[in-house]
N, C-alpha and C positions, 0 to 999 in steps of 0.2 A: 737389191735386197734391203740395202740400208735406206734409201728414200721410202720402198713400201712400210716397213715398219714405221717412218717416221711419221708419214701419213695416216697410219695405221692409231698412231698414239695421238694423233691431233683430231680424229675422230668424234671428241667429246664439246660440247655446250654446255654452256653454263645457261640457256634460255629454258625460262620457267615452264611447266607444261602446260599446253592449250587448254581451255576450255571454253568450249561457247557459251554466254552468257543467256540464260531463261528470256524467252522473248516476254516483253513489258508488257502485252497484248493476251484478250481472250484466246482462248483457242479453237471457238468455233466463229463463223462470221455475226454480224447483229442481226436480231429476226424482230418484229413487230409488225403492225399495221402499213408503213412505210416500206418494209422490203417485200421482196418474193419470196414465193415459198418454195427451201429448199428442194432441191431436184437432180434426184440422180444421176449424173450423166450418163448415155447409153455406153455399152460394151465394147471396147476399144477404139471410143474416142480419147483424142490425144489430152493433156492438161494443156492449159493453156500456152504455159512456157515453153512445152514442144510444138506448139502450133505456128507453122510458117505464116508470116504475114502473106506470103502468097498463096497461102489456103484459107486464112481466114478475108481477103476483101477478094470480092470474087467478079467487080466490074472490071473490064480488061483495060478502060482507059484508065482510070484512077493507078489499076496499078503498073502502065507505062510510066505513066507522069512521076511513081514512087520510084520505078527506077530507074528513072531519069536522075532524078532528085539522091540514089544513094550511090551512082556515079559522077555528077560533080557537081554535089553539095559541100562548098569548103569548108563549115564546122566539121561534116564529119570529115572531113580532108586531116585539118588541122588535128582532131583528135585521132585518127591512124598514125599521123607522123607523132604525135607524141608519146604515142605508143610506142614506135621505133623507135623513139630515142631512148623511155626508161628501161628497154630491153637489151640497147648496149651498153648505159650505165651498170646493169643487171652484169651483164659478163664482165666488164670493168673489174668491177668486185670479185667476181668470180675468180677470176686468175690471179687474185691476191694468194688464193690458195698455192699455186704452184711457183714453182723457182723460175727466177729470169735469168735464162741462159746470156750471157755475154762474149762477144771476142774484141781480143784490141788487139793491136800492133803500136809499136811503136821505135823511135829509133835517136840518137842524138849523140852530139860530139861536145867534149867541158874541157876548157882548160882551168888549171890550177895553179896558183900561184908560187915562185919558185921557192918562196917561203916555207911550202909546205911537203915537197918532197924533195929526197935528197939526190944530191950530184950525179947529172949521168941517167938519172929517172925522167924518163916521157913524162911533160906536163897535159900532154890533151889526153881524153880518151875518149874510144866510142864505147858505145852501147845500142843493140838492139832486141827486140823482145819480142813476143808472141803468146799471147794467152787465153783462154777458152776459160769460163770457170762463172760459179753461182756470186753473186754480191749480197751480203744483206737480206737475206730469203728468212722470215721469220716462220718459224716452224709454230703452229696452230697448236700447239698444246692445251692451252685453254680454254679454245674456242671464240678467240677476238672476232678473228676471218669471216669464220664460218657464221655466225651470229650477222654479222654485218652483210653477207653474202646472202644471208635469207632473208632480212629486211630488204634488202635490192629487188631480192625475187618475189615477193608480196608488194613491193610499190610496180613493179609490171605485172604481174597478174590481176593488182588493181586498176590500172592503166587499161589492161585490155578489156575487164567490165566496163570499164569508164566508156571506153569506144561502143560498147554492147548498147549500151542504157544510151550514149549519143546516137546511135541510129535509131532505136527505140523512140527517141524522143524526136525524130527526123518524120517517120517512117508517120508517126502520132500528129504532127505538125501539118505535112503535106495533106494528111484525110484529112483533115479539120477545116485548112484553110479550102480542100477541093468544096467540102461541101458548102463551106459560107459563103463560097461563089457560088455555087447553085443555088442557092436561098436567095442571095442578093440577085441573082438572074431571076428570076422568079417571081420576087417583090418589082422588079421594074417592068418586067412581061405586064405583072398586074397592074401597075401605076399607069402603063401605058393604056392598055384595053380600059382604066374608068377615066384617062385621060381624054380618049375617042368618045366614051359613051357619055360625060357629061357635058363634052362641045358639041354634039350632037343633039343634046338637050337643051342646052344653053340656046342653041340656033332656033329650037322649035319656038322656045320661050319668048325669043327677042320677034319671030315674027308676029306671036301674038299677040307683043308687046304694041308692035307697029298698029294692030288691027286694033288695039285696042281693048282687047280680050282679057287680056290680065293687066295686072297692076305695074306702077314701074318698081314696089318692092318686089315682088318676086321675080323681075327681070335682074335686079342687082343680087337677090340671094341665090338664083340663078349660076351666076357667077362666081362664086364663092368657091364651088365645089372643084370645079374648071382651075383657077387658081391654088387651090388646095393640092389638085394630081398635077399640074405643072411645075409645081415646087417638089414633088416627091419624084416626079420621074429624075430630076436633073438630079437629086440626092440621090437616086438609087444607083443610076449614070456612074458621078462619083463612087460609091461602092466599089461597084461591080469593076472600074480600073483598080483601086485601090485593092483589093483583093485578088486580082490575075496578078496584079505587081506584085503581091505577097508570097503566089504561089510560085513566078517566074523565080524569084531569089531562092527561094527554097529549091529546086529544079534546078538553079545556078545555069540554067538559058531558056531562052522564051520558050514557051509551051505554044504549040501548036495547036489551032483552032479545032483543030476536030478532036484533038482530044480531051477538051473543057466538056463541059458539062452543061445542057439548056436549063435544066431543074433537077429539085431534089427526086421527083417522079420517074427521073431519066438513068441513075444511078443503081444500080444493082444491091441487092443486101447484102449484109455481111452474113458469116456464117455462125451459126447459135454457138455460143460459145456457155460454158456452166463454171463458176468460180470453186464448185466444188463445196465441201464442208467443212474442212481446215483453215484456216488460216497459215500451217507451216507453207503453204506454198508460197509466199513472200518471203521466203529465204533465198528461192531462187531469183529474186529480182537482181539485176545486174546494179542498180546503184546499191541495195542492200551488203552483196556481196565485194563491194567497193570498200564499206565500213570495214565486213568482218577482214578482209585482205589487210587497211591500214590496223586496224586490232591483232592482228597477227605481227604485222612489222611491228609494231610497239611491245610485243612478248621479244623480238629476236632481238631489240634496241638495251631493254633489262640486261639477255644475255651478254652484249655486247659491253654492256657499263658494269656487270660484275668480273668478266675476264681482266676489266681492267686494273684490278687488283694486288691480280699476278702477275709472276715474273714474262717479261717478252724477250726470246730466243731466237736469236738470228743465229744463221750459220754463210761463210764465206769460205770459199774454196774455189780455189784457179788450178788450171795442168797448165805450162808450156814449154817455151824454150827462150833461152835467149844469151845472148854473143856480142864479143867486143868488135865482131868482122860478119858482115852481111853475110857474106858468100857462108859462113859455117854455123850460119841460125839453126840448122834441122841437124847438123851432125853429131854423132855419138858424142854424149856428154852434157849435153848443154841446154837436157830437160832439167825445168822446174816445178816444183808444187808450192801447194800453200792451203792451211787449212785451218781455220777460225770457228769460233764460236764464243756467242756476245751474251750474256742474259741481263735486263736492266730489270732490278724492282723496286717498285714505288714505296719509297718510305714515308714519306711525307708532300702531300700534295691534294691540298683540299680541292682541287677541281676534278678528281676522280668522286669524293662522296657525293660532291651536289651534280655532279653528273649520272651518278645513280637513281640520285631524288628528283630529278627532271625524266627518267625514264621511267620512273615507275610514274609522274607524274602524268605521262604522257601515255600512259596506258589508259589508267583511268577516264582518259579524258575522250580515247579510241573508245571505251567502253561505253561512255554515255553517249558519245555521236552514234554508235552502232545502235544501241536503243532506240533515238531518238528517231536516228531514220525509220525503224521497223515500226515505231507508233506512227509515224505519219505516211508510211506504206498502208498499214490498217486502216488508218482513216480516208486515205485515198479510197480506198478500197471502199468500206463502208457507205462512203458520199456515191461513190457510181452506184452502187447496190441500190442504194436509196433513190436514183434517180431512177435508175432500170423498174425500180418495183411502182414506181407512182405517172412518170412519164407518160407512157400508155392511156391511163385513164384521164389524162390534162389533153390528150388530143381527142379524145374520143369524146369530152367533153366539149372543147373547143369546134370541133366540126357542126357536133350537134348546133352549138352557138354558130357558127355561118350558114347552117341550111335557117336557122327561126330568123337569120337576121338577113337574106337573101328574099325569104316572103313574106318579109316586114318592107322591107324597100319595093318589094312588089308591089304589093297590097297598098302601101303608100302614093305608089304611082296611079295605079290604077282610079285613089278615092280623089286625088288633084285630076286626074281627066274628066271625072262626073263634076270636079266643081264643088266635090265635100270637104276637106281641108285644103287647106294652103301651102304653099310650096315649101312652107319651114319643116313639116313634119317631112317631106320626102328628104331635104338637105340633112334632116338629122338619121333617118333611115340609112341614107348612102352611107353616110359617117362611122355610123357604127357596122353596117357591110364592112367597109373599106379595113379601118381599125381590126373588125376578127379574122379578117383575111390575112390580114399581114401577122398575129399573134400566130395563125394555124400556123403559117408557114416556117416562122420562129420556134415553135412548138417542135413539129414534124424536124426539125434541121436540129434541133438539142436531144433527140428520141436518138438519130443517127450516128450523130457527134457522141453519145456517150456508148454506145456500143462498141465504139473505136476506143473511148477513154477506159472503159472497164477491162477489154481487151489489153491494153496499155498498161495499167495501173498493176493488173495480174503479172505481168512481166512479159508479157509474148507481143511479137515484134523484130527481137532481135535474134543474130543466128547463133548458131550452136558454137561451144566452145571448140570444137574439134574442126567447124566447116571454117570459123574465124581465122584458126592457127594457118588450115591448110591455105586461105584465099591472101594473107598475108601478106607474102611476097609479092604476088601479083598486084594486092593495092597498091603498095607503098611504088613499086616499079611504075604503074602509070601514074600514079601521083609528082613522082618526080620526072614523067617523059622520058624513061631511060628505055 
């Protein structure tokens, strides 16, 4: 009865009340000539942030390969286990609330000097003891604990968005890099096919260089082109290892050949996703919700530097027993108690005020990071909006440019076989083929990569706060092998 009441009275906080700060941002997305026009999503389709990444990328290799990549990938490895740890620190704190039970024993024999007791009087004695009892157990009155116990629980609850927003950004990496491998596959398929057709050409040229038929300039600009695609095949070569190595690390083990990608043509779309008309829904971004968490522990840090104020009340108390003779430790008579209470208040101690003036300082400063994040959430946001809304017509533009510039290199062919220009206009034909072909593909590979990135930016990607808590255990168990 008496510890509930006491509990009962420690109940209270001295931490300021919460309020979430006005986001710094419009409240609907940006609209102009550069974005899309807004669009109703259809009738229970999910928001973004509730959309599985395994519903939204819908090619079955790509999303092998992601979850290859969110079983042993060691960033997110590293930020699970760091999770684990600010969650025992979390209960650390926690148990400040309650009393730590204690037992000892103990036992010993003294002699005294004959100085000090009189004639006939035993100089040894034993002594043995046995006791159970609380030490030092500060009773929560003003909410020291409790304050410091809920800043513990906002640095993990931060910790585990933090892990959210790390696969997010895992989940965002691994499509990215899959498709710049398919792009760079792509651009080398192509380097190779005008690799073959200008040595082809170059052979036709030199025989009738030999006969005589053309000049030895256009046997040497001839040439040019041929050396042009042989330098881009071996660059593209490079790529295309350099990006499996990027997507193996990501993956954290080699990726398997059939599940790469031949081209961007070969990859499945993603699924239409609608940002919606708000802008509150970047509240749900998991780094966003990382701010408001550390903003939170900086209100319970306030609490925790104005309890310090007050008096702090410990309370100690022991039950035992204890005897000059082993054998009659536990016999009638020879229980003991003991029972204490301490209260220290600060009277003077200038590192209690500037420890105040550092927590509130430290609020303010959660306040402006929490902003700050949320403007550059919008902007994120805003920049894929912006690509989504203009992308489209850069490809459809660029296409048109490789079909005028595929019967421009035609037609250039065609006027060097009658003998009406000379081989420089066909070499500049090719050139510029070669050049739109490679922007389309660039093109078409940044249309794809930001539907992943707007997907991303909105917050979806990562799992749900309840699928997280539940899958938990079982990460951190095969992460450590156990």
């Amino acid at each position: 009865m008496t510890l509930t009441l006491v509990l009962g009275l420690s109940g209270c906080t001295m931490v300021p009340k919460y309020k979430r700060p006005d986001a710094p941002v419009p409240s609907q997305w940006p609209s102009g000539a550069a974005y899309p026009v807004a669009v109703i999503p259809p009738e229970g389709s999910p928001e973004v942030p509730q959309l599985k990444w395994q519903e939204f990328f819908t090619d079955p290799k790509l999303k092998k390969v992601i979850e290859t990549a969110l079983q042993n990938n060691r960033d997110l490895r590293l930020a699970t286990l760091n999770m684990e740890r600010v969650r025992a620190l979390y209960d650390i704190q926690r148990s400040e609330l309650l009393p730590k039970v204690y037992a000892d024993a103990g036992g010993g024999e003294q002699q005294v000097s004959a100085d000090f007791v009189a004639p006939g009087v035993k100089r040894t004695s034993k002594t043995y003891d046995v006791n159970l009892g609380i030490v030092a157990w500060e009773i929560d009155f003003f909410g020291r604990i409790r304050s410091l116990s809920q800043k513990a629980l906002e640095e993990y609850l931060g910790t585990e968005a933090a892990r959210r927003s790390a696969q997010i950004a895992l989940v965002s990496s691994v499509a990215s890099t899959y498709l710049s491998l398919a792009a760079d596959r792509e651009n080398l398929a192509l380097s190779e096919e005008t690799l073959q057709s200008q040595t082809s050409a170059c052979k036709l040229i030199e025989r009738q260089y030999d006969l005589g038929v053309v000049s030895k300039l256009d046997f040497q600009r001839a040439q040019i082109p041929v050396e042009v695609a042989r330098r881009d095949v071996a660059l593209y070569r490079q790529l295309v290892a350099q990006s499996q190595n990027a997507l193996d690390l990501l993956a954290g083990s080699s990726v398997p050949e059939d599940l790469l990608p031949v081209d961007l043509a070969s990859i499945q779309p993603t699924t239409d996703i609608f940002p919606g008309l708000s802008s509150e829904v970047l509240l749900r971004r998991p780094d966003i919700m990382v701010a408001e968490h550390q903003l939170k522990g900086a209100y319970a840090n306030i609490g925790a530097a104005r309890a310090a104020f007050f008096p702090q009340i410990s309370l100690t108390t022991t039950l035992g027993s204890a005897s000059n003779d082993l054998s009659h430790l536990f016999k009638t008579g020879t229980a003991t108690w003991l029972y204490g209470a301490q209260a220290t208040m600060p009277i003077f101690d200038a590192r209690t005020w500037f420890a105040y003036r550092v927590s509130k300082a430290d609020r303010e400063i959660a306040v402006t990071q929490y902003e700050k994040a949320i403007q550059t959430a919008f902007r994120e946001v805003a920049d894929a909006l912006a690509v989504y809304g203009t992308v489209g017509q850069q490809v459809a533009a660029q296409q048109s440019l490789v079909d005028t510039a595929a019967e421009t290199y035609r037609l250039s062919n065609f006027r060097y076989e009658k003998g009406i220009d000379d081989y420089l206009g066909v070499l500049d034909a090719q050139r510029s083929l070669f050049a739109a072909q490679q922007v389309l593909v660039s093109l078409r590979r940044a249309k794809l990569a930001n539907q992943v990135r707007l997907y991303v930016v909105l917050g979806g990607g990562g799992e749900d706060v309840a699928e997280a808590r539940t899958s938990l255990t079982k990460r951190i168990l095969r992460f450590l092998h156990i």
